[in-house]
C-alpha positions in Angstrom: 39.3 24.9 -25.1 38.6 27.7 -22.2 35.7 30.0 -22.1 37.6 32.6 -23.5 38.9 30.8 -26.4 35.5 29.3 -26.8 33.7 32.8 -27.0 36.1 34.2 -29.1 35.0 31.7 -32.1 31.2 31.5 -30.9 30.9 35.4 -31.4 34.0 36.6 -34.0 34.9 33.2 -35.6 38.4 33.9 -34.1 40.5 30.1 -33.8 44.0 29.1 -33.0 44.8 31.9 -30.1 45.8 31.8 -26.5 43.6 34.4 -24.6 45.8 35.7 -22.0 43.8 36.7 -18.8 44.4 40.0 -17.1 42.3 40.6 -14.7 38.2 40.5 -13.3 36.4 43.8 -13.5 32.9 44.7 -12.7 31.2 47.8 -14.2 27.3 49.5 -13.6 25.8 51.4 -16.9 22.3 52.7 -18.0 20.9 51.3 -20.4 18.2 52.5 -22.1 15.0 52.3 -21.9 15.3 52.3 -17.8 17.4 49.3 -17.9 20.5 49.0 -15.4 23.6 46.5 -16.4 25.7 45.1 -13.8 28.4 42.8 -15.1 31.3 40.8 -13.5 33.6 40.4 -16.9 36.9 38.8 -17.1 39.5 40.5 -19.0 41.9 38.9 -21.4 44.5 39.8 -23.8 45.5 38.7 -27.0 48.2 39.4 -28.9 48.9 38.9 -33.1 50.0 40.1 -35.8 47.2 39.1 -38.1 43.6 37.2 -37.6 41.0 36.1 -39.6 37.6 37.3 -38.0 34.1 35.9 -38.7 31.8 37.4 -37.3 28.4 35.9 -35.9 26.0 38.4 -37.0 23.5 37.1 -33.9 26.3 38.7 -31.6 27.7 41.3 -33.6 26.6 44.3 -35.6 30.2 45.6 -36.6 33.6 46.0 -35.9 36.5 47.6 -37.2 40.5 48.1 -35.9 41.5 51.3 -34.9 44.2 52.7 -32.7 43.4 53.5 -29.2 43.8 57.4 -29.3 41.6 57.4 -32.5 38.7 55.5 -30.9 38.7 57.6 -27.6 38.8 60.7 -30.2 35.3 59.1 -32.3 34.3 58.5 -28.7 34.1 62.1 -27.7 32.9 63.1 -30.8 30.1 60.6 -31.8 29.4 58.7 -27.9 25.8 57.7 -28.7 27.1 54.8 -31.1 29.3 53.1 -28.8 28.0 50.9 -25.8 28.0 52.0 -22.4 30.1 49.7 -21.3 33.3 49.9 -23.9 33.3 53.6 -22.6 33.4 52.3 -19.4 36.5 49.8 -19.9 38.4 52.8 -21.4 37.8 55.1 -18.9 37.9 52.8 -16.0 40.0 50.1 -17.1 42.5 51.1 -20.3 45.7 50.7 -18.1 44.6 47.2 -17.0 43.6 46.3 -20.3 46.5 48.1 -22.5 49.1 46.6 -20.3 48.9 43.6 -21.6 
């Protein structure tokens, strides 16, 4: 099992895919209070039709699907309830991610 794969079922309880990877990024964000992140992350992609998630609740608060446009759109609109960092991949890094 890679580290992707590995992750994957550590943190959403996701088995039995093949995380494609994309591409290594690294991205700088605020984080309150007076905090500064600086990550190297690798990208990957996978692709299905349907998944059984279940998530670790020590790794994450919640999660839903939504299309891209609609989640840039609640972006905009509501930005203090997203990380930093996913609004950073989408601005920065949506064509390398999305052309999977």
């Amino acid at each position: 099992m890679n580290c992707a794969q590995r992750r994957l079922q550590e943190e959403l309880g996701i088995i039995g895919v093949e995380p494609q990877y994309i591409d290594t990024i690294e991205y700088r964000a605020e984080v309150p209070p007076g905090l500064i992140e600086n990550e190297v992350v690798q990208i990957f992609f996978v692709n299905f039709t349907s998944v059984i998630m279940l998530p670790n609740p020590d790794e994450v608060m919640d999660y839903c699907w939504e299309a891209l446009e609609e989640l840039n759109a609640k972006i905009v609109s509501q930005p203090n309830i997203y990380t930093p960092w996913l609004k950073i991949y989408l601005q920065k890094y949506a064509n390398k991610i999305f052309k999977a």
